[in-house]
MARVEX-660115 format. One line per 5 residues: number of its first residue (from 1); their letters; for each residue x, y, z of C-alpha. Coordinates in nm, 3 decimals, padded with zeros to 5 digits, always signed. Layout:
! MARVEX-660115
NUM) A) X/Y/Z; ...
//
This chain:
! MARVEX-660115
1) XXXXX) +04.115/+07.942/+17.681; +03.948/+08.147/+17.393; +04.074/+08.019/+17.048; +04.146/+08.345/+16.837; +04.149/+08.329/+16.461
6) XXXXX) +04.458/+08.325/+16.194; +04.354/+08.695/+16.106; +04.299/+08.809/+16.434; +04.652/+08.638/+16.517; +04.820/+08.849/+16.251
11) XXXXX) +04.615/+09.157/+16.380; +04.758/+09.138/+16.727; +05.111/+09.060/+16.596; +05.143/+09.310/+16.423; +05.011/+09.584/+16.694
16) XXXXX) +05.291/+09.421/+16.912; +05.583/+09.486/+16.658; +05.449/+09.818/+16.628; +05.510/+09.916/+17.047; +05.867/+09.743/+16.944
21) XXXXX) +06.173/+10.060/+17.025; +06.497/+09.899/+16.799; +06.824/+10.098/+16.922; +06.991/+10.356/+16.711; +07.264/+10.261/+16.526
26) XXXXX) +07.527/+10.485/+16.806; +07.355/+10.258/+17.069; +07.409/+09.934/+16.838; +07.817/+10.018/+16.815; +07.859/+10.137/+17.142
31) XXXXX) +07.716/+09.838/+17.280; +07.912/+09.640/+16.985; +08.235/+09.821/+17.154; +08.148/+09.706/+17.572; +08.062/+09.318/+17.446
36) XXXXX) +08.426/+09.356/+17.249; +08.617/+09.551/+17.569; +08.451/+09.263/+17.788; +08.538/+08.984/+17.623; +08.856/+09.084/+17.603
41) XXXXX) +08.900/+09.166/+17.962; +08.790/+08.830/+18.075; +09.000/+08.677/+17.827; +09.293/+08.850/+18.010; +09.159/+08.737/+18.327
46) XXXXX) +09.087/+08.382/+18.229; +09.461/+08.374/+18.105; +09.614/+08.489/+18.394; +09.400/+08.210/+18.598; +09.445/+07.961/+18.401
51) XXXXX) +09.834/+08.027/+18.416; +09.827/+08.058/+18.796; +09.703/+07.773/+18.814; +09.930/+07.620/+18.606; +10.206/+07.709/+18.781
56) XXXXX) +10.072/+07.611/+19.138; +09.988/+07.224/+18.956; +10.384/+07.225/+18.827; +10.505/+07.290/+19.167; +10.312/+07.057/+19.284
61) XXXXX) +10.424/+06.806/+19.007; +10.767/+06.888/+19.089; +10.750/+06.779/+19.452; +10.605/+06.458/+19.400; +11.008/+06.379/+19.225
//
């Protein structure tokens, strides 16, 4: 493996964070917007799960009386 110098590190790092496309700042909030409208959908979901199975453990409790 060819050892490459500090400066020649630099060199290439730099031509790489040129080739680098950062989003626009509409494509920033709209994506911002889905991870929000996500989350809160499988929070929802999650919920109702967890509270299903909830219930089905209660009944279940409620036998064993």
């Amino acid at each position: 493996m060819a050892k490459t110098s500090p400066l020649e590190f630099v060199r290439q790092v730099q031509a790489e964070t040129r080739k680098i496309v950062w989003p626009t700042r509409r494509e920033t909030i709209m994506t911002g917007v889905m991870v929000m409208i996500m989350t809160t959908i499988l929070g929802v979901f999650f919920i109702g799960i967890d509270s299903l199975f909830d219930a089905i453990v209660n009944f279940l409790l409620s036998l064993a009386k």
